[in-house]
N, C-alpha and C positions, 0 to 999 in steps of 0.2 A: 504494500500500500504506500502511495508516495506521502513522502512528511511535507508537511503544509510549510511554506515560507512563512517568514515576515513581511507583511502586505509590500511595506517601503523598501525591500530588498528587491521586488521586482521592478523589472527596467522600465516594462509598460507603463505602471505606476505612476513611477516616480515622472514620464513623460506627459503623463495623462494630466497630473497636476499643474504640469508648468506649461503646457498647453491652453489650461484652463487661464490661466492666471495670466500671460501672454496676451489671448484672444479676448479677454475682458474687462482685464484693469483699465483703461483707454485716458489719455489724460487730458481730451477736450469735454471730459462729462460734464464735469462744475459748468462749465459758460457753453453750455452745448445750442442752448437756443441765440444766445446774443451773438454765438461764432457765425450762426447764420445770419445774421440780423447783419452782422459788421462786412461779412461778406457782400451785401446788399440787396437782400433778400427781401421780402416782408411779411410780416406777420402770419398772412394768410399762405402764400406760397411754404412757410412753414409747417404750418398744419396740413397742406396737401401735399407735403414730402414723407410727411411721418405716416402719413394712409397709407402712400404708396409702399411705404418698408413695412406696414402691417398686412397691405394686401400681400403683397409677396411670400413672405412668409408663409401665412394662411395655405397659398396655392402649391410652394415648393415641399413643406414641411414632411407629407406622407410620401410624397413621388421619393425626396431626396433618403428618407427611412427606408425604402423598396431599394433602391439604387445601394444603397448602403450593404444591406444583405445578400442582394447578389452578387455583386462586384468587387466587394470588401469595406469593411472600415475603414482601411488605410485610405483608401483613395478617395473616399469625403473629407479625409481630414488633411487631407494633403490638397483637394481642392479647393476647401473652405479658407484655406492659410494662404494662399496662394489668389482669392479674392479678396480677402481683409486688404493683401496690399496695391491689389489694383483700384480699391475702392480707395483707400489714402492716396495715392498718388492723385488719382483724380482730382480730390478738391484740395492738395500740394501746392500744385502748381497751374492752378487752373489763371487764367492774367483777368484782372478787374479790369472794371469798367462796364464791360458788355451782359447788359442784365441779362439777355435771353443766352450767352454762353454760360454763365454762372448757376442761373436755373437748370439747363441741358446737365452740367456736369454735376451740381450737385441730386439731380432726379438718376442720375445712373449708379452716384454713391447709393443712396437707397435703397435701389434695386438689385445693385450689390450685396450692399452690408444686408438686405433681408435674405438672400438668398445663403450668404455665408450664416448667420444666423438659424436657417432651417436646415445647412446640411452639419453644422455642427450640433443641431438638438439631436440627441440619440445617438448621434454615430461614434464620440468620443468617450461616452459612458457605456457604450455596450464593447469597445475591446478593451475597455479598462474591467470593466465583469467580469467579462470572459476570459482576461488573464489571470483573476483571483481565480475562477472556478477550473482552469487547464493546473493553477496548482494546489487545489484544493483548501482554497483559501475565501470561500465566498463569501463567508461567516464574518470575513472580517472588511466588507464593504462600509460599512458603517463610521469605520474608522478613519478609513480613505476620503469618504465624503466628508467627516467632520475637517480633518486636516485642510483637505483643498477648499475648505469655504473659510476657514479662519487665516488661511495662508491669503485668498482674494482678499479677506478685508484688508488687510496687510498693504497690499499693492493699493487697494483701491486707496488707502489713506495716503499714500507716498505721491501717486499718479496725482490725485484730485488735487492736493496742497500743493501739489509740484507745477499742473497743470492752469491753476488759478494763477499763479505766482507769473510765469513765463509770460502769460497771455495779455499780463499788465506791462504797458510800454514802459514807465515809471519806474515798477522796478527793476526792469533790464537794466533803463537808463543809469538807475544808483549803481548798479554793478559796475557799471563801465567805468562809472567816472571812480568808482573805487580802485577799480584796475590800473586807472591814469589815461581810460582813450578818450578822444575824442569824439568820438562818435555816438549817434545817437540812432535810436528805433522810435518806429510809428506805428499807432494801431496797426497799420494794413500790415505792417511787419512783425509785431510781436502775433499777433493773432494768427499768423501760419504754425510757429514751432510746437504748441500742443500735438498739433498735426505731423509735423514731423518727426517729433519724438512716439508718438503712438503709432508711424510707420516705420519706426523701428522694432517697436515691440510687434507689429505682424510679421518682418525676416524673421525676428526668434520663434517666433509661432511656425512658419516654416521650414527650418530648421528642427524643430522640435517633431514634427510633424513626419518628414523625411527619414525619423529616427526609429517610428515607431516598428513593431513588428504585429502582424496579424495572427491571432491566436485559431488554430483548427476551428471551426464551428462542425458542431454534431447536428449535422443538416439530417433531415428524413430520407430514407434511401430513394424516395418516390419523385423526392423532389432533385434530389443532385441528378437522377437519370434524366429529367425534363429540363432542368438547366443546361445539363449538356447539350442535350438534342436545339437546346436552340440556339447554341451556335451554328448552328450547321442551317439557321431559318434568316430569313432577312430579318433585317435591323425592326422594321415596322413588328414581325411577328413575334420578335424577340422579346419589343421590348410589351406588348398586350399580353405577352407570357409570362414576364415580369412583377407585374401587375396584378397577374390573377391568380398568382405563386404567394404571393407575397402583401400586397395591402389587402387584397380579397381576404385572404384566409387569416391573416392577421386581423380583423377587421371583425372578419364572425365569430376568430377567439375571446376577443376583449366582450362582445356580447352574448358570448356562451358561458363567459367567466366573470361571475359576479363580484367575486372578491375584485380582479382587475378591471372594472367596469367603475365598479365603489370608490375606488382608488382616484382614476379619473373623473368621474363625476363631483365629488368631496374636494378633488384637492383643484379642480376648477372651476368651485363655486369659491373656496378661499382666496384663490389664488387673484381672480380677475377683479375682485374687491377689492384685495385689499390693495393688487398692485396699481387700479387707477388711482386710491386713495395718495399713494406713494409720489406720481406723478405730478400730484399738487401742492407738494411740500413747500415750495416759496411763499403761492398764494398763501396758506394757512400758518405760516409764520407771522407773515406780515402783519394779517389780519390778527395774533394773539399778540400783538405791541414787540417782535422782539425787530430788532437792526436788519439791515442786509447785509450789513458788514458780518454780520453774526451767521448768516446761514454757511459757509464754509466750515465753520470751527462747527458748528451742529451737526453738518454733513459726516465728521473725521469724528466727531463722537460716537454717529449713529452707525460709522463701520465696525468704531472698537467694541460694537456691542456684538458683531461678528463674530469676534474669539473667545465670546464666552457659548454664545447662542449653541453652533456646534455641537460643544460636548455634552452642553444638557440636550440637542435631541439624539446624540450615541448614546445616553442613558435611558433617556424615554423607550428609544425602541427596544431594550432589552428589559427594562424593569415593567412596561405597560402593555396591553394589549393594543392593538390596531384603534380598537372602540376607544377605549380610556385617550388613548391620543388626539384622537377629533372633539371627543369633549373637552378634553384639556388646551387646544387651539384653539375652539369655538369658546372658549371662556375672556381668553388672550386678548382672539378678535372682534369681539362684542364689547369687552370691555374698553378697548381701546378705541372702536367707532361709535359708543354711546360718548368716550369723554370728549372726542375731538365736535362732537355738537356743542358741547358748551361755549366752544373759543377761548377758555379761561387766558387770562394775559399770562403769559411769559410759564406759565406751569404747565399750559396747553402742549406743550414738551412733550411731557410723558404721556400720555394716549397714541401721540406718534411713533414712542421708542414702542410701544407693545404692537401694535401695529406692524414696524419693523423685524421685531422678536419673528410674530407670528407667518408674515411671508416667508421666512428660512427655514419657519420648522413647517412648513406645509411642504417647500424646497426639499430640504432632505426626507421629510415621511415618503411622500409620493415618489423617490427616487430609490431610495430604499425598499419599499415592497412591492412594485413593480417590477424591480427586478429580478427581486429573490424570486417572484413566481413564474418569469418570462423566458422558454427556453430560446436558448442562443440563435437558433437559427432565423428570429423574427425579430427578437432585440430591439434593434434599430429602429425597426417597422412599428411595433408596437408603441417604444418612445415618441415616436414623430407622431402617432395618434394621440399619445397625451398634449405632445406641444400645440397639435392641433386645436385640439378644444379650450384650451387654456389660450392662446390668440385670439382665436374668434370669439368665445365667449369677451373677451377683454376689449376686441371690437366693436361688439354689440353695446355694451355698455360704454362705450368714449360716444357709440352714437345718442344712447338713453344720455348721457349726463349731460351733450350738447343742449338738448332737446328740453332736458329737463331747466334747465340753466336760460335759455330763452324763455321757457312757463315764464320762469320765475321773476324773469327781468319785465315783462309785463304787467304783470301782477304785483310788481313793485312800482311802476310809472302807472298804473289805474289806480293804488291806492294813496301813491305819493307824489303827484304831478309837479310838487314843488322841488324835489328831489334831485339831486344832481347825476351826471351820469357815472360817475365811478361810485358814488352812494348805494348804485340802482344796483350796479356790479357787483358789488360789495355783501348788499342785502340778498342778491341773488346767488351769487355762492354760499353763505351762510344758508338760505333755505335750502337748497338742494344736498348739502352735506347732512343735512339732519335727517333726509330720507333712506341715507347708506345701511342705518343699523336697521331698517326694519326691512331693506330688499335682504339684504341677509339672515334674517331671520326666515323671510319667507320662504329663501331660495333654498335656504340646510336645510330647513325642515320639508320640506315635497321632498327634496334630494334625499336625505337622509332616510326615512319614511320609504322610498322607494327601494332604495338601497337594501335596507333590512329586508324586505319583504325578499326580495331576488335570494338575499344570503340565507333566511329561512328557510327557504321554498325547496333548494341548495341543499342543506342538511338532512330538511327532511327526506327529500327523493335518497338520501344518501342510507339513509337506515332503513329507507324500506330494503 
């Protein structure tokens, strides 16, 4: 019987982490919307950039999971690394002035970074699995995932603060003149090098990437004979074969398998809650009294809560059941979207930290036992199904919270005509934040409710 490694002794591993950490730490996050702004962008071209990376996503997410399994890991992850940096070069070096070049280039970042995004959901966690489980080490995923999310906070604190700092012409300039140059930078110049330093870290991501090794997959004998055979078919029959190998059957696994169905449905009703809430982290600072100069240093707090977050949920899943976990995250998440109704000044903090807490541990649960149940040769496939739902749900709701948000702004100029417009704005976010804690209530519960019922149904067929 082979003896089980130490998870960090294997090479995949230790690739798989710094892979992670590479392809995500990015250090234009902090001023990612103003990067566009200064580029000369506006507003609105903003938000029809960020659909375009959401739509993408959406549509590559399963194909690129199918592609993964038949073709290998390696080579989603070598091609995801390998668009990270054609997507940096792009708005690199792209020359101002020319609004309709600058829109063109940064609309193919998008469509880029969504598609590197989709082919890295799945494909980078299922040969880092599959390298614990070829050395009998799958037991110890859990520990892997804590590490590589406390190791991202890490980067992401180094990136953001590093990435804030550079992007300020200001302070380039004090360095300079510390140095003795004369020379001096201008927005249009300090605001490239986040970008250039973050197209460094996707060389190391390829690099890293080029490093990996592909671990056997225990394909079904039924299936490697028809994979063969269609090489020997055109490319069109190949790839319809692909398809109906692989997200088909993957596809009626996940709704034949309630535990993995539960998994998904639970952990993207958490997930697309809490993460729109996440997205609005400025607005709801602002509005509980604190600075803007403040939101970076809360930013570098709310990673350091990273390296704790981890090891309590590598405890949860060993000391709790699956069930006890959901309630103990639905407790997390309700309490942190009942406090953030209130707006309390400056205390209004902490609703946010639990909030944060709780997208990580919904992060590692649903990572965690989806894969312990998901055999190897669909991995990928299977993952890209969660990423799936978790996207689109997360879309659906960017459209309810528009929607909601115009209600609101109405119904704030009907009963305040004297009212100013950032007032209106203002009153209008505050009410539609207050509706958060009770979609989610609605949503866990049908879900949840459903859910049970499948896993009863489940057990019982199982003892007749």
């Amino acid at each position: 019987m082979k003896e089980a490694r130490l998870p960090f002794s294997i090479t995949n591993i230790r690739l798989f982490i710094a892979f992670r950490i590479f392809f995500n730490a990015r250090f234009y996050y902090p001023i990612f919307t103003i990067l566009f702004l200064d580029y000369g962008l506006t507003i609105e071209q903003f938000a029809l950039l960020n659909t375009v990376w959401a739509i993408t996503i959406v549509i590559a997410e399963v194909p690129s999971g199918a592609l993964a399994d038949v073709f290998g890991r390696k080579y989603l992850i070598v091609t995801t690394s390998f668009l990270m940096v054609i997507e940096m070069l792009v708005i690199a070096f792209v020359p101002l002035g020319n609004s309709n070049i600058i829109f063109w280039s940064f609309l193919i970042n998008r469509v880029l970074s969504g598609l590197a995004e989709a082919m890295a959901s799945g494909a980078d966690e299922a040969i880092a699995y599959d390298s614990l489980v070829k050395e009998g080490a799958a037991e110890d995923w859990p520990k892997v995932l804590s590490l590589q999310m406390r190791l991202r906070s890490i980067a992401s604190i180094i990136t953001a603060t590093t990435g804030a700092l550079i992007y300020d012409p200001g302070f380039i300039n004090r360095i300079l003149i510390w140095f003795g140059s004369s020379h001096s930078v201008t927005q249009q110049i300090s605001m490239r090098y986040p970008i250039y330093l973050t197209l460094l870290l996707a060389v190391f991501a390829c690099i890293i990437s080029l490093m990996m090794n592909e671990p056997e997959k225990n394909d079904k004998p039924e299936e490697k004979y028809n994979i063969t055979q269609a090489f020997n078919m055109t490319w069109p029959l190949m790839i319809l074969l692909m398809f109906r190998l692989h997200t088909w059957q993957a596809g009626k696994w996940i709704a034949r398998t309630p535990f993995a169905l539960a998994i998904i449905l639970i952990g993207m009703c958490y997930d697309h809650i809490l993460r729109m809430i996440g997205t609005m982290t400025s607005q709801y600072y602002r509005l509980i009294d604190l600075p803007e100069a403040s939101f970076g240093l809360i930013g570098s707090a709310m990673a350091l809560i990273g390296l704790l977050t981890p090891k309590v949920a590598e405890y949860m899943v060993i000391r709790f059941t699956p069930g006890q976990n959901v309630f103990w995250v639905a407790l997390l998440a309700l309490t942190g979207l009942f406090g953030l109704t209130g707006f309390f000044p400056y205390l209004g903090i902490l609703p946010m930290a639990l909030v944060i807490v709780a997208i990580m541990l919904v992060s590692f649960f649903t990572s965690h036992y989806l894969n312990k149940i998901t055999e190897s040769y669909q991995r990928a496939t299977v993952l890209s199904f969660k990423g799936l739902a978790f996207n689109l749900a997360y879309g659906l709701i960017g459209i309810f919270f528009a929607a909601l948000i115009q209600y609101q702004k109405e119904q704030g100029q009907s009963a305040h005509p004297d009212w100013q417009l950032d007032t209106i704005a203002d009153f209008a976010f505050i009410s539609a934040v207050g509706w958060f804690p009770w979609y989610a209530i609605a949503t866990l519960s049908t879900v949840t409710i459903y859910c049970g019922i499948r896993l009863r149904k489940t057990s019982s067929d199982r003892k007749k």
